[in-house]
N, C-alpha and C positions, 0 to 999 in steps of 0.2 A: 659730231662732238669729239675734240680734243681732250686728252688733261697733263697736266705735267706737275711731278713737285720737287720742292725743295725743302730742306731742313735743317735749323738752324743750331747746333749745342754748342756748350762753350767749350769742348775742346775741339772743335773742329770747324767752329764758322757756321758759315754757309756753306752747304753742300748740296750737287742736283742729286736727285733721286731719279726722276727720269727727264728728259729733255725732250719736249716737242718743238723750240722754237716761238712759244707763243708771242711773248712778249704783249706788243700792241692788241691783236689778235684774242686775247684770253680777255672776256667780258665780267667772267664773275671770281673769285679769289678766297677760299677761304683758309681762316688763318686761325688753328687751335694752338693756344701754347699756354705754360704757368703766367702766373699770376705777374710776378717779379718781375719777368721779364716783358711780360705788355705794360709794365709802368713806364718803363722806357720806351718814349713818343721815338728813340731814332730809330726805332725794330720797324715799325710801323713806315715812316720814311723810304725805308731800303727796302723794303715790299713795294710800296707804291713806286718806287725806280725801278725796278724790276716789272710793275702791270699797269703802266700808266693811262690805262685806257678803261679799265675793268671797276668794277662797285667791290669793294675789299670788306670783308664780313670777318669780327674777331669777336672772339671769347677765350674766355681764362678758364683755366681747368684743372681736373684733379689727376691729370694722368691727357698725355697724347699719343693716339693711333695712328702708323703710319706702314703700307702692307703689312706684314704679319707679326708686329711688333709693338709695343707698349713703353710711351720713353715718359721719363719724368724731367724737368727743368729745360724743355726743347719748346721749339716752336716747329709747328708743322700746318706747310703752305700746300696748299691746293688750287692750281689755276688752272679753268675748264675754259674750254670756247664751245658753245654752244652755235651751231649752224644752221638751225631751224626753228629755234627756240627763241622768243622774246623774253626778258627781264625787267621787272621794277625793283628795285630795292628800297624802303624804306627806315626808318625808325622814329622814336619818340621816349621820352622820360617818366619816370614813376617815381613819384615821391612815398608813397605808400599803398600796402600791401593790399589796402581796402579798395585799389582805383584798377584792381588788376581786372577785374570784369569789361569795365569802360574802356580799357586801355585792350584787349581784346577784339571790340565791337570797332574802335578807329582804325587800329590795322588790317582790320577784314574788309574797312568800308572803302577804305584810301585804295586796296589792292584789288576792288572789284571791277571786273572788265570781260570784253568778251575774248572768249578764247582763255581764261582762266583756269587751269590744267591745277597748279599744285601750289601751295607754302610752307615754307621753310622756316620755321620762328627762330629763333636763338634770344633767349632770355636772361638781365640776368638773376640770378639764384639764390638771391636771400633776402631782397626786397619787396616778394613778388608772392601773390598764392595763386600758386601755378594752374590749379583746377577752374579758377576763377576767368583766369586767361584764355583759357581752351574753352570754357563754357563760354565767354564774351567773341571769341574766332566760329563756333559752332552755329553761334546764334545769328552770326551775319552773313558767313558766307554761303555760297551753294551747297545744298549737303552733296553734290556730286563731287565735291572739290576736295582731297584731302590737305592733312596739313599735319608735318612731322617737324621734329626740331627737338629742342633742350633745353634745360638751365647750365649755365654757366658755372662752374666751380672754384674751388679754393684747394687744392688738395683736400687734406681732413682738417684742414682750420678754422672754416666756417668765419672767417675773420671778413674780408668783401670778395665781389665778384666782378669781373669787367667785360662790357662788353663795347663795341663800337660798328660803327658802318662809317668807310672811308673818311676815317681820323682816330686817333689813338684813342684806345673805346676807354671807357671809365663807369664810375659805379651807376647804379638804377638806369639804367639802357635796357632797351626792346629794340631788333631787329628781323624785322621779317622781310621776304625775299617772294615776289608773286613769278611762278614761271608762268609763262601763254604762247599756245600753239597745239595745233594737233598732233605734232608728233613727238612728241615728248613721252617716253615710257617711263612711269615709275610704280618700283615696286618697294612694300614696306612691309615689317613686318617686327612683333617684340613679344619678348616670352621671358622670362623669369628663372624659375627650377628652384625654389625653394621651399623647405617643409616647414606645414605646419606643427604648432605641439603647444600642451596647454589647452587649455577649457576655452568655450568662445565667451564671448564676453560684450555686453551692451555700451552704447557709447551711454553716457545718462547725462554728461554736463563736457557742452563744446560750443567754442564760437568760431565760426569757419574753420580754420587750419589750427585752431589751439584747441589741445585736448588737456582738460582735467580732469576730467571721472570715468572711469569703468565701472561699469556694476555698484555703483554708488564709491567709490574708493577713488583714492588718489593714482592718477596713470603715471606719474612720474615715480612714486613710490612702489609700483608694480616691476618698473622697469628696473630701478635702483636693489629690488632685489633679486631679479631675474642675471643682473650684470654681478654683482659680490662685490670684487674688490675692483673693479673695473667704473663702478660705477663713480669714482675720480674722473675719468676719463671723459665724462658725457662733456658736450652729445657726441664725439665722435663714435663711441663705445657703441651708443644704439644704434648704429649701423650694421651691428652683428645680429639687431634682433627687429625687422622691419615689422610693421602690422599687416597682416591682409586683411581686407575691406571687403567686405560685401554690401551691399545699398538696403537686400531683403533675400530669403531662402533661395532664389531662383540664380540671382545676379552672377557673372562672374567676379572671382577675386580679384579687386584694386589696389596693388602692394602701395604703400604709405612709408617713407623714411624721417627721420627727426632731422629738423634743424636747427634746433638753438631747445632748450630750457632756460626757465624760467624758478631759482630757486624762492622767492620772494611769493612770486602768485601760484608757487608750486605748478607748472604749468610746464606743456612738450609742445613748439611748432614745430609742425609739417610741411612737407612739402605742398601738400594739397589738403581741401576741406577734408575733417573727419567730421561726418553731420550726428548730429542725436538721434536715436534712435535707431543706427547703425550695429552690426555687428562684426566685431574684429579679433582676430585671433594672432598670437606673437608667431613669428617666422624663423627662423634658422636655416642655415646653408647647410646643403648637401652639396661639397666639391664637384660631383659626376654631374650632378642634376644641370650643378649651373653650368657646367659646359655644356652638356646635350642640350639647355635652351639657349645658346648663341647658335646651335648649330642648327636648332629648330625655326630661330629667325632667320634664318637667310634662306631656311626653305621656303617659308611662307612668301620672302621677296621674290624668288624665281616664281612662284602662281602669277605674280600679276606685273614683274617687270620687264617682260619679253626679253626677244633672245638675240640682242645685238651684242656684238663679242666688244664693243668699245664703251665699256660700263663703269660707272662710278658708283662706290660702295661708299655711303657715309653711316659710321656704326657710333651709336651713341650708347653707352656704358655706365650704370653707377658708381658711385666712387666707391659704395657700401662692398659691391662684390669687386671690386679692386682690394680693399683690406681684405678680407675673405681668403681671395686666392692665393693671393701674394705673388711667392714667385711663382705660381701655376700662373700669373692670370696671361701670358701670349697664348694659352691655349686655347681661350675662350675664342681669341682672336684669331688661330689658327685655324677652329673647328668652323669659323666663318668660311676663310679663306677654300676649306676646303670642297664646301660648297660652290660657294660663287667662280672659281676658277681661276687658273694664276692670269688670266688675262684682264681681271677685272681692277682698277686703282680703287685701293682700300685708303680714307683717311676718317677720324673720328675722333672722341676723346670722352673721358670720364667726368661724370655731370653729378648734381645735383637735384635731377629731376629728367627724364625722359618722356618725350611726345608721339604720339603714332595711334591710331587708328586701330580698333580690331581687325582681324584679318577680314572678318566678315561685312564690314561697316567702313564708311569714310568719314566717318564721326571720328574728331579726337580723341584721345583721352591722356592726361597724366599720367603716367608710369612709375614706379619707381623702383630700383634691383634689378632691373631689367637689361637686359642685350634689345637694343629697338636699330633697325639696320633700315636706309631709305635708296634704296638705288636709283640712277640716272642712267637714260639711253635715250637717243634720237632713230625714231623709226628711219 
């Protein structure tokens, strides 16, 4: 396995960040960058002049990862050649948020084959309930098979999202990517690091991903005054204050971020279901925390992505802990780096919604505030 990238800002063009030569030779492509600039079909063109041989996978984002750094209004390319490794790349459309289960269960089914190693979703991020998606990929595919990926972002605007497979992506797109073959090593892993605070509190009134009651109370109004004067600012604001989620006493915490309110049905969507009968507690950042858990994810990736020194690191990031750190946040990215080793190509980007598997399980699950890290090697 090859990789080589390039990256695109505008004061500086196109630029190689490293050069293998691929060209024809690089099969798979992927390409994070803002929103603004994937509107523009000729960014997408001049990619594919550059990999014309390869399946080109894009999404928009709140933030791009490129080795140990965090750039805003860039695009950053990643083209691998895979040598032992076979590829299907797929996609399909979502007109609503309610078909995201079914639309789960068609991608699992289209990419089922033998020698089915791993997938890769890339979604996009405000059309979709993302929990829904992963429960509909769970249900169909091998439980031996994991499956990592993202939502696709907006920065903090929550305004649309894009995604594409080889053609300039655009809004309500699903892309999933089936790897097959025995040698293919991947390792994944996603952790969090943030505190809770505040009483826990029952879900009492929800349908899928919209939450309106806590403890018989308005959740939007809980929030509103959790935030003060900030609470103008929703929903990017609730970013500062995610829900963790437990299913029942035993579960592990399932962090939950806002994506849109609703001042009318007084109402907060999520990224993923919050079911009734549920118990949730509000979250807040601790700066140290959330670093030591990007640093905790890329350990869990070395448990199970073996030890080939030509490794591709893809770190998928919330946008929530992008506000958060601010200008701390290359450190997150660094404390990856520091693990995984400077031999390994790092590319990623800040999402609204993260995918990956417990470290114990190859079950998915929705994430959200999370550092989720997917690595690539060919035995």
């Amino acid at each position: 396995m090859k990789t080589e990238q390039r990256q695109w800002t505008a004061e500086g063009g196109w630029q190689e960040i490293k050069n293998e030569n691929l060209k024809d030779s690089a099969n798979l492509v992927l390409v994070f960058g803002s929103r603004t600039l994937l509107e523009d079909a000729s960014k997408y063109s001049e990619i594919k002049a550059f990999y014309p041989s390869a399946d080109i996978v894009l999404g928009s984002t709140s933030g791009e990862i490129m080795e140990d750094l965090v750039y805003d209004d860039s695009l950053a390319v990643t083209a691998i050649s895979f040598e032992k490794t076979k590829l299907r790349a797929i996609s399909m459309s979502i007109s609503d948020a309610k078909d995201s289960f079914d639309a789960g269960v068609q991608m699992a089914k289209k990419l089922e084959g033998e020698g089915l190693a791993h997938v890769f979703l890339l979604s996009d991020g405000l059309h979709v309930n993302g929990s829904e998606i992963v429960k509909g990929i769970n249900s169909a595919l091998d439980k031996d098979v994991p499956c990592t990926g993202g939502l696709a972002g907006d920065a903090a605007n929550f305004s649309k999202t894009l995604v594409g497979l080889n053609a300039a992506p655009s809004e309500m797109q699903i892309v999933a990517v089936g790897f097959y073959g025995a040698d293919l090593q991947v390792g994944y892993g996603s952790v969090g690091g943030w505190d809770n605070f505040g009483a826990e509190r029952l879900v009492t009134r929800s349908e899928g991903n919209v939450l309106y009651e806590l403890d018989g109370q308005s959740a939007l109004d809980l929030y509103k005054m959790y935030l003060g004067d900030k609470a103008a600012e929703l929903p990017g604001s609730a970013l500062l204050f995610p829900l963790g989620l437990k299913f029942d006493e035993d579960s592990d915490t399932i962090v939950r971020t806002v994506l849109a309110v609703d001042e009318e049905k007084n109402s907060m969507t999520f990224a993923g279901d919050i079911p009734e009968g549920c118990y949730v507690r509000l979250m807040k950042a601790n700066f140290d925390k959330l670093i030591e858990g990007a640093n905790l994810a890329a350990e869990h990736t070395t448990q199970k992505g073996g030890n080939s020194s030509d490794k591709l690191a893809l770190l998928i990031s919330c946008v929530g802990r992008k506000l958060i750190l601010g200008q701390r946040i290359d450190e997150e990215v660094e404390a990856v780096k520091e693990v995984l080793g400077d031999g390994v190509t790092i590319t990623g980007f800040y999402s609204y919604g993260e995918i990956s598997p417990v470290v114990e399980s190859a079950r998915c699950e929705l994430h959200n505030q999370t550092m989720t890290i997917t690595t690539f090697a060919e035995a």
